[in-house]
C-alpha positions as CSV (number, residue, x, y, z in Angstrom):
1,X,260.9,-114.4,54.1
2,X,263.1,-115.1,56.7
3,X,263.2,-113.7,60.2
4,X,266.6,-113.5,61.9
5,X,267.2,-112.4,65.9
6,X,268.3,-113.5,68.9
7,X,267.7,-114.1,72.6
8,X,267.3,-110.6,74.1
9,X,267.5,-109.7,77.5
10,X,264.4,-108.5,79.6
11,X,265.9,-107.2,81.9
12,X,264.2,-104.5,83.9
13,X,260.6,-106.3,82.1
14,X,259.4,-107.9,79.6
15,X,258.4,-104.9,77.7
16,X,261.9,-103.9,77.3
17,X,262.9,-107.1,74.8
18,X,261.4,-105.6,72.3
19,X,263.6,-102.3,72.4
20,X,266.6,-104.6,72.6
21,X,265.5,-106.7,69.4
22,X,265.5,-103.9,67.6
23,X,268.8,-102.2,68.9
24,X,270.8,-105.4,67.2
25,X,268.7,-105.3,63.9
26,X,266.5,-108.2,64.9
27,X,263.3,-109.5,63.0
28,X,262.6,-112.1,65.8
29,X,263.7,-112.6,69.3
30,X,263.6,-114.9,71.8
31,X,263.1,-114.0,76.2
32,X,263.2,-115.2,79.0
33,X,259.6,-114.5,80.8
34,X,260.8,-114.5,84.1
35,X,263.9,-115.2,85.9
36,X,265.3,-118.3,84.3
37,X,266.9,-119.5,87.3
38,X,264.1,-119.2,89.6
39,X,261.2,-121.3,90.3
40,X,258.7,-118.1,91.3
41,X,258.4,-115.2,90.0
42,X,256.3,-111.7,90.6
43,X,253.2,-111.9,88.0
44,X,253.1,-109.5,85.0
45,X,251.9,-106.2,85.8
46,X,249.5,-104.2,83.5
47,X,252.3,-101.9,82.7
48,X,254.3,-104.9,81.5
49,X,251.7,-106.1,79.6
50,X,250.8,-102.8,78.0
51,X,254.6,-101.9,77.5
52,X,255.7,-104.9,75.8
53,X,252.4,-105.0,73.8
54,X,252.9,-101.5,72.8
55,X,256.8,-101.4,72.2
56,X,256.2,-104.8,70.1
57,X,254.0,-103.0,67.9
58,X,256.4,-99.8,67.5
59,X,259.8,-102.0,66.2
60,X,257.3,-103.8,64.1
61,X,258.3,-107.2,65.2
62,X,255.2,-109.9,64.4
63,X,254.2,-111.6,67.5
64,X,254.4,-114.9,65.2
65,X,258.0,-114.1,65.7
66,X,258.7,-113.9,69.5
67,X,260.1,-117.0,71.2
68,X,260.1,-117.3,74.3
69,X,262.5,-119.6,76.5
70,X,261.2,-121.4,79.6
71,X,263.2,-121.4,83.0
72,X,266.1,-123.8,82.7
73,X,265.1,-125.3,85.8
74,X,261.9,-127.1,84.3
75,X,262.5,-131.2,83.7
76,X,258.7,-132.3,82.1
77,X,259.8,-136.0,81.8
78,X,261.1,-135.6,86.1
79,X,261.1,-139.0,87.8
80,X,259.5,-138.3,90.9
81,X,256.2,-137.0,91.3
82,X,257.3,-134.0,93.5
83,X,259.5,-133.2,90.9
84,X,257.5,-133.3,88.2
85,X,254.5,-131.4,89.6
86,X,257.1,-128.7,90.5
87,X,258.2,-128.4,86.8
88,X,254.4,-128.1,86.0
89,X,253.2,-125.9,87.9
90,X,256.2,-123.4,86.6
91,X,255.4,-124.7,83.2
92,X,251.9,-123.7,83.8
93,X,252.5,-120.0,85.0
94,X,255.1,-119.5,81.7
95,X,252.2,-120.4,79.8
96,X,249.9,-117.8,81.3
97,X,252.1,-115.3,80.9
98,X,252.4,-115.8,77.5
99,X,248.9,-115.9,77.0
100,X,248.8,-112.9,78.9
101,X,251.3,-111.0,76.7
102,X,249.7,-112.5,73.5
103,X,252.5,-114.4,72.4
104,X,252.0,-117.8,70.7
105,X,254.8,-120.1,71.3
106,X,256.9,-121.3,74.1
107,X,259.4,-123.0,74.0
108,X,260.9,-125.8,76.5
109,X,264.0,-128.3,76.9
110,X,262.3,-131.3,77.2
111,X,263.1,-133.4,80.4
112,X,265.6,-135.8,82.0
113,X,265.4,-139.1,83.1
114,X,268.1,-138.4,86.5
115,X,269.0,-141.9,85.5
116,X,265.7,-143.2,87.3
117,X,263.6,-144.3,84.5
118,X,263.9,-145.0,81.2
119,X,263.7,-142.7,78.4
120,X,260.5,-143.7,77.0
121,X,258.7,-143.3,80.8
122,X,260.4,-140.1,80.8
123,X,258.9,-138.8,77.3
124,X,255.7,-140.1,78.8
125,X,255.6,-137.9,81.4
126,X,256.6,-134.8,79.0
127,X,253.9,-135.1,77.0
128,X,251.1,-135.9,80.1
129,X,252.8,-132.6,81.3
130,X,252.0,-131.1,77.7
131,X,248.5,-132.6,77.4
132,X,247.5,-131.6,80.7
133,X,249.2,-127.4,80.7
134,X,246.3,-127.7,77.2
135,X,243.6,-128.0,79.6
136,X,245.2,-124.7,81.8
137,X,246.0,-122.5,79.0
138,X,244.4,-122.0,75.4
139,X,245.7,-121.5,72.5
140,X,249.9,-121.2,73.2
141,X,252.1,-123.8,71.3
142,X,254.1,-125.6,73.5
143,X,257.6,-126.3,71.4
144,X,259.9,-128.5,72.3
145,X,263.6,-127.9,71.5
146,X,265.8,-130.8,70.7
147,X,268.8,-131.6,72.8
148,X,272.5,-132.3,72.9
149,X,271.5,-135.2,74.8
150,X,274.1,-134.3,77.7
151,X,274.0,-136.1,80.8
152,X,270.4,-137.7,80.9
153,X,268.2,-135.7,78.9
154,X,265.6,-137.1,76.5
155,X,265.4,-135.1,73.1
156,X,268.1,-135.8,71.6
157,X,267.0,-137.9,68.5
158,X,264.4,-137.5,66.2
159,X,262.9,-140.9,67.3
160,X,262.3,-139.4,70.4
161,X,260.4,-135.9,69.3
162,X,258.2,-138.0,67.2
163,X,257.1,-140.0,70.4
164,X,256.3,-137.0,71.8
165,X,253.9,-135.8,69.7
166,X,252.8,-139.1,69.2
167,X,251.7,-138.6,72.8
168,X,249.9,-135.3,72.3
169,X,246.3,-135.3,71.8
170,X,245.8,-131.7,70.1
171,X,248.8,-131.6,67.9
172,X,247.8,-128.2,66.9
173,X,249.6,-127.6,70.6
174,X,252.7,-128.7,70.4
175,X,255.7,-127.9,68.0
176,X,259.6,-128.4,67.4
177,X,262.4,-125.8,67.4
178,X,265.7,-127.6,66.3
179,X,268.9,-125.8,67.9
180,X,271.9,-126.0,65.8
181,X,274.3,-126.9,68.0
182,X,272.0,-129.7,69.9
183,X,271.4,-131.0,66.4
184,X,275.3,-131.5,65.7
185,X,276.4,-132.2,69.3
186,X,273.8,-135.1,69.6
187,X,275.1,-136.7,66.0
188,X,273.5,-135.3,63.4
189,X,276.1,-134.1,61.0
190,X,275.5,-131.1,59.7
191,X,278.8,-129.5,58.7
192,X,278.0,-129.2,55.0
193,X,275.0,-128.3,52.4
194,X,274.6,-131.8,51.2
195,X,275.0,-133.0,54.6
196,X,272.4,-130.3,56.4
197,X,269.8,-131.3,54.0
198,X,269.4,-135.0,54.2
199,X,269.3,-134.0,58.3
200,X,266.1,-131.7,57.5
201,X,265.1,-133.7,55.0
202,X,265.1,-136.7,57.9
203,X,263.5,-134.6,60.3
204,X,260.4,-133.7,58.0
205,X,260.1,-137.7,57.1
206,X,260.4,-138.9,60.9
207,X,259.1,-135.9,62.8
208,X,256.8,-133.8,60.5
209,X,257.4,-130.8,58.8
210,X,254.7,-129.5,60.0
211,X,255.6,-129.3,63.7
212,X,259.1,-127.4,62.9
213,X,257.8,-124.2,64.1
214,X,261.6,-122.4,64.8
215,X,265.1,-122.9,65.1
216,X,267.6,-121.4,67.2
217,X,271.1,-120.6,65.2
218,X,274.3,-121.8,67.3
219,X,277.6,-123.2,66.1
220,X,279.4,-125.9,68.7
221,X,282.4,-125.8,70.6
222,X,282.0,-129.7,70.6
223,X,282.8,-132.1,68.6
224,X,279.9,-134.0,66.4
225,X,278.2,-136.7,68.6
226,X,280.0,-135.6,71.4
227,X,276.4,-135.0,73.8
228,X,277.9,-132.1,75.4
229,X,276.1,-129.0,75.0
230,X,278.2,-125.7,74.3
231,X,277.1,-122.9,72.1
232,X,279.8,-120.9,70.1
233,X,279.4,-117.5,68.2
234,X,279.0,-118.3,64.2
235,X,282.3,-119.3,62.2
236,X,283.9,-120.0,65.1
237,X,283.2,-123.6,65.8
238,X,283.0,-126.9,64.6
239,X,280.3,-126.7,62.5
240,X,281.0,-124.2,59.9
241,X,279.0,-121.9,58.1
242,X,277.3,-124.2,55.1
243,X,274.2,-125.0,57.8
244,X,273.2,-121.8,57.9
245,X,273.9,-120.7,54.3
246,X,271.6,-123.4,53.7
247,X,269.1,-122.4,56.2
248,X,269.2,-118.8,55.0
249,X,268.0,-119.8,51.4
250,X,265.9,-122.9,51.9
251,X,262.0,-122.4,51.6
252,X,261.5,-124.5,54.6
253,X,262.6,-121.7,56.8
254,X,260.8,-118.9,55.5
255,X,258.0,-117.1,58.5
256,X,259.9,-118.8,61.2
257,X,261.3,-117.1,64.5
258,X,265.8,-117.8,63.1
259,X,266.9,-117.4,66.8
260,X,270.5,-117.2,67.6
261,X,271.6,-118.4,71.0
262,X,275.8,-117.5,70.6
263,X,277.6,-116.6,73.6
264,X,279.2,-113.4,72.9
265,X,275.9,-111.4,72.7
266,X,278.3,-108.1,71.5
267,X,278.6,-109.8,67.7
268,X,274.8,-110.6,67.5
269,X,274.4,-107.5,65.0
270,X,276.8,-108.3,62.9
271,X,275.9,-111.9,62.8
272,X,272.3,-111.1,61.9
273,X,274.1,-109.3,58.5
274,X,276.2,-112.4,58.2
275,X,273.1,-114.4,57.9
276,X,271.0,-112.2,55.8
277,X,273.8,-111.9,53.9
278,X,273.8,-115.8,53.1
């Protein structure tokens, strides 16, 4: 079964995702936890905690299928120590409050070498950030998204998730969500059926398919292999729409949060029908 929604606003609190989910016909959703373009944040109340707990259960969304996004702001694989320990510590307290709110997964851009380090040191210091937020907080997956590869971000090829979970000592912690958009932008071609399933078929041999724990649905502005990262609302791109036919009846997608990401947030109804349509 699959289980289509997007990134809903929170706005107001957490507890009120849930309300918007189901407003645009949404089996999953993704939120932000806190403000994503700030490092602090007020801690969940009780009442947020209750609320979205509560309003979850009355849309009859599955907590297996919320998503949350980390702050923008975070870079894991940061050069400098300063840096780095800021981006944990953050990391840290979006862990807690998704432990706090019962939710399972959460999911991360990886991290940036600024052009200070190489990529393999900077996917080192990802997964010490990963290995060590295990120790903080139980039980939460910590997913890592795959990335355009814009400017210097790490992430961008399969090579590189693997190390990362290579790197991870409790693999039950850690997990993949493969965006669209990053996947096409970064090189890998998938503007046809044929095409879309050697990708995925490449992923599962070099990565695992067992780490593939969500994807988030975005066609691209850009060009393929162009590394720069721009989301566009579905058929309008320059992917197409054989990916996510594909996705939409492939097996290897069923009882996975189907996140869409697009821009204009006004045609995410009627691109949930589109997909179920598919």
């Amino acid at each position: 079964m699959k289980f289509v929604g997007a990134h809903v606003s929170a706005a107001g609190g957490v507890e009120n995702a849930p309300i918007n989910a189901r407003d645009i016909g949404a089996k999953a959703f993704g939120l932000f936890l806190k403000n994503q373009r700030r490092w602090k944040a007020k801690p969940l109340t009780n009442k947020n905690i209750t609320g979205f707990k509560k309003n979850l259960n009355n849309v009859g969304i599955a907590i297996d299928n919320v998503l949350p996004h980390a702050s923008y702001l975070l870079n894991l694989g940061h050069p400098e120590k300063e840096g780095w320990q800021r981006s944990f510590d953050a990391f840290v307290d979006e862990l807690v409050r998704c432990h706090q709110l019962g939710i399972k997964m959460l999911n991360f851009h990886p991290g940036a070498t600024l052009k200070k380090i190489s990529e393999n040191k900077c996917i080192d210091n990802i997964a010490r950030a990963i290995n060590m937020a295990a120790e903080k907080v139980p039980d939460v997956v910590m997913v890592v998204e795959n990335t355009a590869g814009q400017g210097s971000w790490v992430g961008y090829t399969f090579k590189h998730l693997r190390r990362i979970v290579d790197l991870v000592d409790d693999k039950k912690r850690v997990g993949i969500c493969l965006d669209t958009c990053h996947l096409f932008a970064a090189g890998y071609d998938i503007s046809t059926i044929e095409k879309s399933r050697e990708v995925f078929d490449r992923f599962c041999n070099e990565v695992g398919v067992e780490y593939l724990k969500a994807l988030h649905l975005n066609d691209s502005k850009s060009d393929l292999a162009s590394r720069v990262d721009r989301h566009e609302n579905l058929t309008k791109g320059k992917i197409g729409i054989d990916v996510f036919s594909f996705i939409m009846n492939n097996e290897l997608f069923n009882n996975k949060p189907l996140i869409l990401e697009t821009p204009d947030e006004e045609m995410w109804k009627q691109e949930i029908k589109l997909l179920y349509s598919l």
